[in-house]
Biopython code that builds the backbone (N, CA, C, O; Angstrom):
import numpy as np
from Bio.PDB.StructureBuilder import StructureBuilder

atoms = [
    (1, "UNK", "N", (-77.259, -73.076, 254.293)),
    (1, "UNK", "CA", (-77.500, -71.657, 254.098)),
    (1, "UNK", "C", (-77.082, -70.919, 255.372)),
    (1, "UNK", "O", (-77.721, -71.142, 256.400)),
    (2, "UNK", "N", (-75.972, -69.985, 255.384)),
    (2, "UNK", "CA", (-75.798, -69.346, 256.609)),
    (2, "UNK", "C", (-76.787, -67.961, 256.982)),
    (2, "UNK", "O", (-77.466, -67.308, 256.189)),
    (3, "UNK", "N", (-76.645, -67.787, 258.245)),
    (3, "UNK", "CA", (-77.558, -67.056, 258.588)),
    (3, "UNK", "C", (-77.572, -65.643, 258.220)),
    (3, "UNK", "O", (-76.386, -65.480, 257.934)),
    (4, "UNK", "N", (-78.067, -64.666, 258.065)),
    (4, "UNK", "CA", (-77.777, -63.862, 257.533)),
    (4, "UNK", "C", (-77.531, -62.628, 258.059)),
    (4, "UNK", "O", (-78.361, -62.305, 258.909)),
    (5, "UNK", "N", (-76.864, -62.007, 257.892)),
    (5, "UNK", "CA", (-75.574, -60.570, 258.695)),
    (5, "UNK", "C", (-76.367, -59.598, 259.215)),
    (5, "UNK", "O", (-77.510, -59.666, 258.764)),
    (6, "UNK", "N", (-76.198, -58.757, 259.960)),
    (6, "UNK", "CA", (-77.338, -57.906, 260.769)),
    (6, "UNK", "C", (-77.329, -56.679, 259.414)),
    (6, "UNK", "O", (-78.240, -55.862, 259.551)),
    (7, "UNK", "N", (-76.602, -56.492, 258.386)),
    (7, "UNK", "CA", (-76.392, -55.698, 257.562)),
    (7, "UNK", "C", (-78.094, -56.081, 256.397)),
    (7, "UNK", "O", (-79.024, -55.343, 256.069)),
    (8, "UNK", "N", (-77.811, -57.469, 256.118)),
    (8, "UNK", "CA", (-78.995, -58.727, 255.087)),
    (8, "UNK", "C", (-80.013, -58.036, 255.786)),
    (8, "UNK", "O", (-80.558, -57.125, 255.163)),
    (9, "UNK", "N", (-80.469, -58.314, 257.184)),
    (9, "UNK", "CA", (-81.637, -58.624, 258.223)),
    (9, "UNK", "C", (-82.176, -56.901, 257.975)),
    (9, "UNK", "O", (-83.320, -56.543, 257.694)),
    (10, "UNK", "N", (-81.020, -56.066, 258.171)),
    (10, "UNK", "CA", (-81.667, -54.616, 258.230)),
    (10, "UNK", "C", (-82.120, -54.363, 257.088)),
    (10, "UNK", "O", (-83.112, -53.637, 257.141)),
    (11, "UNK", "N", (-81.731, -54.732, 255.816)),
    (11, "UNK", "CA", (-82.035, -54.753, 254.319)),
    (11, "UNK", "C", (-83.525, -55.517, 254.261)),
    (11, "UNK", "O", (-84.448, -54.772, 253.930)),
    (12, "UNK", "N", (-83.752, -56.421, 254.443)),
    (12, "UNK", "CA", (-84.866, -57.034, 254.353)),
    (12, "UNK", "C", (-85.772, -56.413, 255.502)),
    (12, "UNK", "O", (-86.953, -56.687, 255.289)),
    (13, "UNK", "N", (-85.613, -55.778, 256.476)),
    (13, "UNK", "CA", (-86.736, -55.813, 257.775)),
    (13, "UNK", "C", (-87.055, -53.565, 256.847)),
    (13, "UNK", "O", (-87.920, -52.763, 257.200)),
    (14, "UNK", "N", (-86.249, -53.415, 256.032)),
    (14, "UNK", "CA", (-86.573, -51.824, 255.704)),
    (14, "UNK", "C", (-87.239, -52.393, 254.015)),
    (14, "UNK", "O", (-87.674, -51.470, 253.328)),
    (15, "UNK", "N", (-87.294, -53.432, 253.559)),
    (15, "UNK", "CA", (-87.593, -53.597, 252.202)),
    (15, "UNK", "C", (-89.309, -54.155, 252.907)),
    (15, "UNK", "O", (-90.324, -53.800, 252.307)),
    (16, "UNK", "N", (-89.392, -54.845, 253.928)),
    (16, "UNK", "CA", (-90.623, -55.453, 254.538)),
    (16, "UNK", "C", (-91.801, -54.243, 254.510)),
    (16, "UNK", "O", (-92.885, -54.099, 253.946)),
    (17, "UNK", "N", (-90.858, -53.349, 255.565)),
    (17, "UNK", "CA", (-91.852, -51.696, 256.287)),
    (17, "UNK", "C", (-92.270, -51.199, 254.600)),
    (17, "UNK", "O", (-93.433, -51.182, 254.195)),
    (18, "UNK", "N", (-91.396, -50.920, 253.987)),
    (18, "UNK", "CA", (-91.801, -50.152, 252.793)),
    (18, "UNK", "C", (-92.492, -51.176, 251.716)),
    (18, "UNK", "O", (-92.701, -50.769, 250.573)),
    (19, "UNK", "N", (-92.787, -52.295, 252.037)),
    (19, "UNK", "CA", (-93.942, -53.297, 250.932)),
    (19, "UNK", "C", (-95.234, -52.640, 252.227)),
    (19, "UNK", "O", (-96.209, -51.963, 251.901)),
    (20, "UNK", "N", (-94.996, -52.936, 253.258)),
    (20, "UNK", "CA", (-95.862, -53.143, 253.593)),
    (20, "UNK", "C", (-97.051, -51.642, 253.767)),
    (20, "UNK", "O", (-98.249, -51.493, 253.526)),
    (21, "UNK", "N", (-95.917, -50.704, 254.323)),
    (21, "UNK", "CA", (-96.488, -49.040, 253.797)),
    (21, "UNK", "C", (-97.534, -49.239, 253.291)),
    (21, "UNK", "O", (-98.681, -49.337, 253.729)),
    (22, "UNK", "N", (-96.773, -49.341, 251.627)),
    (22, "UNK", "CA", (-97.546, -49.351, 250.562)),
    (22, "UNK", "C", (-98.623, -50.218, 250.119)),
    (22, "UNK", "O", (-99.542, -50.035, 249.320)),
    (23, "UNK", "N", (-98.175, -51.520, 251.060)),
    (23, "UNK", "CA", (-100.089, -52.267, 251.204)),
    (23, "UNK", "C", (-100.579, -51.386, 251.748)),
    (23, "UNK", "O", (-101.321, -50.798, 250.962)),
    (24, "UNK", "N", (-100.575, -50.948, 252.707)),
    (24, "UNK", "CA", (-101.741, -50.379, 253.572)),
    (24, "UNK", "C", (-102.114, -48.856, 253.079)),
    (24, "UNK", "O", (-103.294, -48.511, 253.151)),
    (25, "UNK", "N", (-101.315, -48.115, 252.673)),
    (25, "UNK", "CA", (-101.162, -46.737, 251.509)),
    (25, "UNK", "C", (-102.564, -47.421, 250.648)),
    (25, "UNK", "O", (-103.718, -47.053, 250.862)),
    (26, "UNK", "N", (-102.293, -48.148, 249.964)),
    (26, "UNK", "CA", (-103.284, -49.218, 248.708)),
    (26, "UNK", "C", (-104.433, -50.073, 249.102)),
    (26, "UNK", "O", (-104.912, -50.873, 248.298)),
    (27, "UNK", "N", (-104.905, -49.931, 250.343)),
    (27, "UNK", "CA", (-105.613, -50.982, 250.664)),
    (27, "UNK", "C", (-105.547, -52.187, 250.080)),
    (27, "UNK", "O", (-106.487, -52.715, 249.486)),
    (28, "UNK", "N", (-103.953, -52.871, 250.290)),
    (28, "UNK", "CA", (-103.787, -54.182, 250.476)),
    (28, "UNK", "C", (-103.808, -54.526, 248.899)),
    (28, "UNK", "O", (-104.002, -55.731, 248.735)),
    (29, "UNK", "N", (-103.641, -53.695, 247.506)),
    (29, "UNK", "CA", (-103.712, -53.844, 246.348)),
    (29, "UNK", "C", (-102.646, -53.878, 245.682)),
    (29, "UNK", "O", (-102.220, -52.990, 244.943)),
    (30, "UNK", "N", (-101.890, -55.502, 246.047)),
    (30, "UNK", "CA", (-100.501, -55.449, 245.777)),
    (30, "UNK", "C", (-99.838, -55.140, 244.566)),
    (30, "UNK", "O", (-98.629, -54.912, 244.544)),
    (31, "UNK", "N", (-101.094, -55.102, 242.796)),
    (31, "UNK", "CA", (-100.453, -54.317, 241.647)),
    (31, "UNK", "C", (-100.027, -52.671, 242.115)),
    (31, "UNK", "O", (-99.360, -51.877, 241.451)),
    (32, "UNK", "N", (-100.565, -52.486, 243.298)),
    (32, "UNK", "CA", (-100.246, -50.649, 242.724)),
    (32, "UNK", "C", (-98.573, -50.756, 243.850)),
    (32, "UNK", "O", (-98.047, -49.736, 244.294)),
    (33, "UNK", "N", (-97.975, -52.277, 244.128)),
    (33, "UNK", "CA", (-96.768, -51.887, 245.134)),
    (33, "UNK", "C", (-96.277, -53.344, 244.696)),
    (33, "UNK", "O", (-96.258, -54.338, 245.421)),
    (34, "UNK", "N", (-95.833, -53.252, 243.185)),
    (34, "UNK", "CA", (-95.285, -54.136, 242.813)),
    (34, "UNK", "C", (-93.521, -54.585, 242.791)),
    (34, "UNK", "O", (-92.947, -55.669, 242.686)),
    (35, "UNK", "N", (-92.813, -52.501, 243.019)),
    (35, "UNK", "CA", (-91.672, -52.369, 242.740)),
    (35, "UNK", "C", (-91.240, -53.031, 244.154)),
    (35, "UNK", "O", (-90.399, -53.913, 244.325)),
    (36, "UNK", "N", (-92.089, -52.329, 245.187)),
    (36, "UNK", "CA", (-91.858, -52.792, 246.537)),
    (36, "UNK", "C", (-91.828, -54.105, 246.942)),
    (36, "UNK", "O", (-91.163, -54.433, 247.925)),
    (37, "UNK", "N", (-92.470, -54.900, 246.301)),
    (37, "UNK", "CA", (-92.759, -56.243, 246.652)),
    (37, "UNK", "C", (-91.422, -57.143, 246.066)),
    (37, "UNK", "O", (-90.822, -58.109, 246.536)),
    (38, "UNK", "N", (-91.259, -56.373, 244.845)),
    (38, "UNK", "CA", (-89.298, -57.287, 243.821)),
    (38, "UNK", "C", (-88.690, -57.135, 245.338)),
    (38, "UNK", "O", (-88.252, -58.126, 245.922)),
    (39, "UNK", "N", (-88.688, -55.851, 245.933)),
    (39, "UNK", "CA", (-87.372, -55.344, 246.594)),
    (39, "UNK", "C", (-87.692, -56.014, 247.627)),
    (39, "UNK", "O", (-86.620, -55.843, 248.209)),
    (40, "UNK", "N", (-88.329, -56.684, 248.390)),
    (40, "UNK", "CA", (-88.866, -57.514, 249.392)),
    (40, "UNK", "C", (-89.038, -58.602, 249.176)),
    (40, "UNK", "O", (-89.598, -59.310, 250.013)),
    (41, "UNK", "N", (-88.678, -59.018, 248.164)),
    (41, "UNK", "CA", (-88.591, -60.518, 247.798)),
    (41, "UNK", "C", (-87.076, -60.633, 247.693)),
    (41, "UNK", "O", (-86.321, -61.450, 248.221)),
    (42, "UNK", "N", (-86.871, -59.811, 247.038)),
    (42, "UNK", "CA", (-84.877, -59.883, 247.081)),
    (42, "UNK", "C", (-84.105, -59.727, 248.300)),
    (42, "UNK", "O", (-83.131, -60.286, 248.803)),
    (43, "UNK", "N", (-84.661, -59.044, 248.512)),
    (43, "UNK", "CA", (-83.592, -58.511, 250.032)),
    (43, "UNK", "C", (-84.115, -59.773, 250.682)),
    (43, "UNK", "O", (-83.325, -60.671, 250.970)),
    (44, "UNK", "N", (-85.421, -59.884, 250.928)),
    (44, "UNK", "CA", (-85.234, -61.373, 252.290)),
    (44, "UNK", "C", (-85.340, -62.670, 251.405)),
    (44, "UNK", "O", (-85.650, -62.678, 250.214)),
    (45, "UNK", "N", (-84.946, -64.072, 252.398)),
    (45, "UNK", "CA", (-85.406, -64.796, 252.262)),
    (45, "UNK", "C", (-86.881, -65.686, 251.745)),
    (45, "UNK", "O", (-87.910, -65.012, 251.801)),
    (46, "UNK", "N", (-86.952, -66.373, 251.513)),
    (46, "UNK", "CA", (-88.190, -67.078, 250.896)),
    (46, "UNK", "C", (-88.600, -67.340, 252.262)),
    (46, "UNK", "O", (-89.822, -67.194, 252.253)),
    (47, "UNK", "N", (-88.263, -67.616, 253.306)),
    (47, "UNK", "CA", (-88.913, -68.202, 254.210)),
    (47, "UNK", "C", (-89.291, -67.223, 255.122)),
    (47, "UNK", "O", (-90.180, -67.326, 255.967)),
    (48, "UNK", "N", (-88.323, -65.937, 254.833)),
    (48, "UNK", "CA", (-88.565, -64.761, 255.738)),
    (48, "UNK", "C", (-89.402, -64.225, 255.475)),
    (48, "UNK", "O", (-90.025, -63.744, 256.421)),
    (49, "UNK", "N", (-89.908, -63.983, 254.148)),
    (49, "UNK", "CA", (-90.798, -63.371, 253.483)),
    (49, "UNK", "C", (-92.143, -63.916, 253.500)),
    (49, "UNK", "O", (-93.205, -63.312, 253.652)),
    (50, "UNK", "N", (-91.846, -65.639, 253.249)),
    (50, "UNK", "CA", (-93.451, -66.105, 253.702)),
    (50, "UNK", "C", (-93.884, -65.601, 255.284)),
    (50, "UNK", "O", (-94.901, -64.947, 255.511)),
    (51, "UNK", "N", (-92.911, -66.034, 256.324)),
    (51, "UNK", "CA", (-93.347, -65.316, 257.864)),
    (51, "UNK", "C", (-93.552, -64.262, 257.888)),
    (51, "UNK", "O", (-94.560, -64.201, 258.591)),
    (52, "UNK", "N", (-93.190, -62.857, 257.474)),
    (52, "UNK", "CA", (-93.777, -62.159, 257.322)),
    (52, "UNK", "C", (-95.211, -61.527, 256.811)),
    (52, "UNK", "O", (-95.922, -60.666, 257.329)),
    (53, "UNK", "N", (-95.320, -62.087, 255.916)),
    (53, "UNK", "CA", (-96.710, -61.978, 255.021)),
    (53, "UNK", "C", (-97.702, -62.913, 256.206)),
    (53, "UNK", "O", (-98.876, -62.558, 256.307)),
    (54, "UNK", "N", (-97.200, -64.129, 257.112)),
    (54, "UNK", "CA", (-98.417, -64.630, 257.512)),
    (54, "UNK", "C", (-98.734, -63.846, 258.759)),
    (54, "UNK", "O", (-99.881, -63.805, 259.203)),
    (55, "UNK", "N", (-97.490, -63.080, 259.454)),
    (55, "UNK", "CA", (-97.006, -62.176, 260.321)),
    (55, "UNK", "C", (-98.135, -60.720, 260.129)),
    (55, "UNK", "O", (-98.672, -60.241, 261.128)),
    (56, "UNK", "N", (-98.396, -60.097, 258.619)),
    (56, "UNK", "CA", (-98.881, -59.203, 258.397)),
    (56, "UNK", "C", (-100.583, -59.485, 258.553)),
    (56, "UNK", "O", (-101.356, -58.814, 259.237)),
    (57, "UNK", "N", (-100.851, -60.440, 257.881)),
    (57, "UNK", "CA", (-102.131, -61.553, 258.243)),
    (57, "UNK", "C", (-102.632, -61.012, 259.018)),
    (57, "UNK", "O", (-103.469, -60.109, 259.032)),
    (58, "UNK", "N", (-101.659, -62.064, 260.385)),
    (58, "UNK", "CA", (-102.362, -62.255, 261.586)),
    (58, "UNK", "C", (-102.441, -60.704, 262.269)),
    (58, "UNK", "O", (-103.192, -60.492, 263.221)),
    (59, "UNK", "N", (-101.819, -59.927, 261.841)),
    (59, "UNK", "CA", (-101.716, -58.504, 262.792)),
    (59, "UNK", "C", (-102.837, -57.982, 262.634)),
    (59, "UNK", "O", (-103.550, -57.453, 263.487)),
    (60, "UNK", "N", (-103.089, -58.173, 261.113)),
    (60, "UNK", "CA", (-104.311, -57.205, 260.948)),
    (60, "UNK", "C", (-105.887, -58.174, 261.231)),
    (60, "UNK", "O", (-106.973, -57.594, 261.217)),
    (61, "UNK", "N", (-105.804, -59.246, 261.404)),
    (61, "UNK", "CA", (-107.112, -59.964, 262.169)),
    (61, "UNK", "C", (-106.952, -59.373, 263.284)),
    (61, "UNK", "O", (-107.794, -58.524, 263.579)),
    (62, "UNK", "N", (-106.024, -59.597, 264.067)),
    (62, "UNK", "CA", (-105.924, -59.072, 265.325)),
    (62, "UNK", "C", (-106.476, -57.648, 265.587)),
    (62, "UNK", "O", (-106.960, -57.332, 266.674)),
    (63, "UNK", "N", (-106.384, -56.881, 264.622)),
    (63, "UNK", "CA", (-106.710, -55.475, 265.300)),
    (63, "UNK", "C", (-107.958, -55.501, 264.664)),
    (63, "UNK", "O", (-108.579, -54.530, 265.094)),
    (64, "UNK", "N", (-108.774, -56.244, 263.698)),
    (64, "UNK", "CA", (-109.600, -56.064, 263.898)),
    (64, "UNK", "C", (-110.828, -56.917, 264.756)),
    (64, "UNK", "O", (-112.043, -56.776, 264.619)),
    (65, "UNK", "N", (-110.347, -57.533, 265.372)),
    (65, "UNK", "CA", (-110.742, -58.635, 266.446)),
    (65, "UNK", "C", (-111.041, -57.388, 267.607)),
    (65, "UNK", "O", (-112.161, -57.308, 268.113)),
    (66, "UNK", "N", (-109.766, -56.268, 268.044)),
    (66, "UNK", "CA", (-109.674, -55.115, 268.552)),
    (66, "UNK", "C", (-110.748, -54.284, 268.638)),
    (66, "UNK", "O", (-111.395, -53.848, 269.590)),
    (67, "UNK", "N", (-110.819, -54.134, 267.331)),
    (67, "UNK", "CA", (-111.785, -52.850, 266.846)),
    (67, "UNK", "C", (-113.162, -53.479, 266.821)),
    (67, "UNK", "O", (-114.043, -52.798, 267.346)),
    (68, "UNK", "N", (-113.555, -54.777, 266.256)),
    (68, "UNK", "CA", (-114.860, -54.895, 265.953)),
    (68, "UNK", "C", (-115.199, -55.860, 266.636)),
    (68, "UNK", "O", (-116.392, -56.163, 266.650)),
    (69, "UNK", "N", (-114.113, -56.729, 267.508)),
    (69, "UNK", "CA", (-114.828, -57.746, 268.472)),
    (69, "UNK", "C", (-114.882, -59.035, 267.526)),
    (69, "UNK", "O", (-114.543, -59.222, 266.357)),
    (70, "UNK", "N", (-115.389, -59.762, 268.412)),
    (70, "UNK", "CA", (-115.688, -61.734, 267.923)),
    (70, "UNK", "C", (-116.655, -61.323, 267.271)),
    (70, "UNK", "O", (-117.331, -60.377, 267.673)),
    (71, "UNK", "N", (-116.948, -62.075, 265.933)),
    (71, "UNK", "CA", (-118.057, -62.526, 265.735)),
    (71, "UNK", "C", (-118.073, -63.874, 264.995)),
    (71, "UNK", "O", (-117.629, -64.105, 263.871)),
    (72, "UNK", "N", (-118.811, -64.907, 266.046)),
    (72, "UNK", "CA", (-118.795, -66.867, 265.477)),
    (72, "UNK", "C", (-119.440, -66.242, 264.086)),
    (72, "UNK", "O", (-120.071, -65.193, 263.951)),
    (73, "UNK", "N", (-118.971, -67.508, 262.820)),
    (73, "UNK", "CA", (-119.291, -67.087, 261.679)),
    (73, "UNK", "C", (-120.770, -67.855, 261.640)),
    (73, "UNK", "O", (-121.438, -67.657, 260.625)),
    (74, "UNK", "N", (-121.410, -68.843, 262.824)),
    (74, "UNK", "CA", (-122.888, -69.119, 262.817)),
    (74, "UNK", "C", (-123.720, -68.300, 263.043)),
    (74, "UNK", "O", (-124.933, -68.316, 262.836)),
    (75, "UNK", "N", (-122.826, -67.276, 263.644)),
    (75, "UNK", "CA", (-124.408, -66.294, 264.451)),
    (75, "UNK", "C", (-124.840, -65.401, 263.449)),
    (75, "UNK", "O", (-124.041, -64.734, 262.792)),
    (76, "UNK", "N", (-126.325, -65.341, 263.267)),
    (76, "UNK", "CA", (-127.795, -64.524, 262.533)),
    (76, "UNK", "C", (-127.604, -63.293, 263.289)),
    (76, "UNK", "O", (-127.798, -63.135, 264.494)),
    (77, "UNK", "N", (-127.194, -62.430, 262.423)),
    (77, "UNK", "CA", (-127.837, -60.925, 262.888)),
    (77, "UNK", "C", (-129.576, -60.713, 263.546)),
    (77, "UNK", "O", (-130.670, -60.658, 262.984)),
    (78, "UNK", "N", (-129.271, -60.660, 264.556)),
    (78, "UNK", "CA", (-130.255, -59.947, 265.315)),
    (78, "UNK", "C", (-131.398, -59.234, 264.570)),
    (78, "UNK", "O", (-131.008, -58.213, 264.005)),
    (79, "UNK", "N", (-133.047, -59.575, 264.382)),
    (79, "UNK", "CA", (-133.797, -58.374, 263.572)),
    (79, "UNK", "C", (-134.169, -57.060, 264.676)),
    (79, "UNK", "O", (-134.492, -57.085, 265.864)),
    (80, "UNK", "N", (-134.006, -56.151, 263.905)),
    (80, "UNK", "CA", (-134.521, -54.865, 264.854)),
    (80, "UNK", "C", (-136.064, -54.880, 264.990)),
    (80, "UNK", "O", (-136.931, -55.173, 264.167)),
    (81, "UNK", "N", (-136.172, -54.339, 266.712)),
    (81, "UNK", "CA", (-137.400, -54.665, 266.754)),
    (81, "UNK", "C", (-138.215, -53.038, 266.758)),
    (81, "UNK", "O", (-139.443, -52.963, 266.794)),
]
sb = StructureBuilder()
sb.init_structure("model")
sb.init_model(0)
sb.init_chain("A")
sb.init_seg("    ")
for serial, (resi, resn, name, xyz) in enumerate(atoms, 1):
    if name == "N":
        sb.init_residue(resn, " ", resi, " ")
    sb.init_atom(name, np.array(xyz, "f"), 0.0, 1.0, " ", f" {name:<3s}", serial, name[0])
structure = sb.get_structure()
């Protein structure tokens, strides 16, 4: 499989932004950004497309790691005293 032309890469990295928009437009409710998702499956690769999606994942743990901090999934909420 050859690699693919900076023409492919710009096609797929503008079919990515606009799936992904529209996740976040939708809170992440991929029936209401289904047209977006054909056109992002076509334009990239299968493999580009899985890295991306695990790419989109990790971004958004990350910011909310940002925003809301660690929390171990053992630790008991605190009772108010």
């Amino acid at each position: 499989m050859p690699a693919p032309t900076k023409n492919e890469r710009q096609k797929c990295w503008d079919a990515r932004d606009n799936f992904w928009n529209c996740l976040t437009e939708n809170n992440d409710n991929e029936s209401k950004c289904t047209e977006f998702k054909k056109v992002f499956e076509a334009q990239c690769t299968k493999q580009w497309a899985k890295y991306f999606m695990r790419r989109r994942s990790y971004l958004q743990y990350e910011d909310k790691l940002k925003t809301e901090g660690f929390k171990p999934a053992d630790e008991k909420p605190k009772k108010k005293s």
